[in-house]
C-alpha positions in Angstrom: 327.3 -146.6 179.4 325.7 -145.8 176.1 329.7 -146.1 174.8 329.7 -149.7 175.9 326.3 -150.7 174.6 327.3 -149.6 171.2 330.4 -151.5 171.3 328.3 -154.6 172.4 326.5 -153.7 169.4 329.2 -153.7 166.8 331.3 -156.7 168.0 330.0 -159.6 169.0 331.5 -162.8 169.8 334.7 -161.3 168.2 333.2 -160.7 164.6 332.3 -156.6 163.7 328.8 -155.8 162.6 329.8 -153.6 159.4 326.3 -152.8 159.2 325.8 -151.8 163.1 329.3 -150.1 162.9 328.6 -147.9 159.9 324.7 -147.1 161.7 326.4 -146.6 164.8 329.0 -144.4 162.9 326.8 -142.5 161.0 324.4 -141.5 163.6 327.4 -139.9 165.5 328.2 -138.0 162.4 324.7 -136.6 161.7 324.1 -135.5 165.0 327.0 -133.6 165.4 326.6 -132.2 162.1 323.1 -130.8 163.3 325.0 -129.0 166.4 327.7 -128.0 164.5 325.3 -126.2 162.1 322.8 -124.8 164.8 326.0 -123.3 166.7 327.2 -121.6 163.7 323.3 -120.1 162.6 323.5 -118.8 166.4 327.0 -117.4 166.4 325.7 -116.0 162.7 322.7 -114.4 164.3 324.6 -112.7 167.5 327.2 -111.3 165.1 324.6 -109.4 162.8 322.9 -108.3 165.8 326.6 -106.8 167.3 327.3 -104.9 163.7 324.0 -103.8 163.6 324.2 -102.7 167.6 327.7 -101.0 166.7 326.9 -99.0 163.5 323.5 -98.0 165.3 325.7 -96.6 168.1 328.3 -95.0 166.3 326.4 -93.1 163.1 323.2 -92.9 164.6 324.3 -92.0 168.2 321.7 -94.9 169.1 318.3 -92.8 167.5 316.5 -93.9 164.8 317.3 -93.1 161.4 315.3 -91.0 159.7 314.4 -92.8 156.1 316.5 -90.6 154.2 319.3 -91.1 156.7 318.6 -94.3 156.7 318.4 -95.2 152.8 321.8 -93.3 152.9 323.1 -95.2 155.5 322.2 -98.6 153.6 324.1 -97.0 150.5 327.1 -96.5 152.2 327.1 -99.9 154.1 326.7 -101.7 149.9 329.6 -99.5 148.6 332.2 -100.3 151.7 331.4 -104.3 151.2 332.1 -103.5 147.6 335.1 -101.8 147.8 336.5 -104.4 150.5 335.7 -107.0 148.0 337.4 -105.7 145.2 340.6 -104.5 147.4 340.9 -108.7 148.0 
């Protein structure tokens, strides 16, 4: 339904509304640009959360850290980004 009134909107009496059309067109882009962006922050956030989950489970054995193991464990995590990097 919405489809159709937007079509009413652009074309009437066989003659386009450039201005309606390029509202009309531009309203669809923005709002999917909004969900594309709020999908991709989300799918962002869950995959920090799952490296930080895995790491946790896997050098910590799921404890705390301790601050020194911690600091150490930050360290470690800054060198392997860098040397991934550089290997590119």
């Amino acid at each position: 339904m919405a489809k159709k009134k937007q079509e009413l909107a652009v074309q009437v009496n066989n003659q386009i509304d450039e201005t309606e059309l390029f509202k009309n067109v531009s309203e669809i882009i923005e709002n999917r640009k909004y969900r594309m962006q709020a999908a991709a922050n989300s799918e962002a956030t869950i995959m920090f959360w799952e490296v930080g989950q895995y790491v946790n489970s896997v050098i910590l054995d799921a404890k705390r850290a301790a601050y020194g193991k911690k600091r150490r464990l930050v360290l470690f995590s800054v060198r392997q980004r860098t040397v991934k990097r550089s290997s590119c």
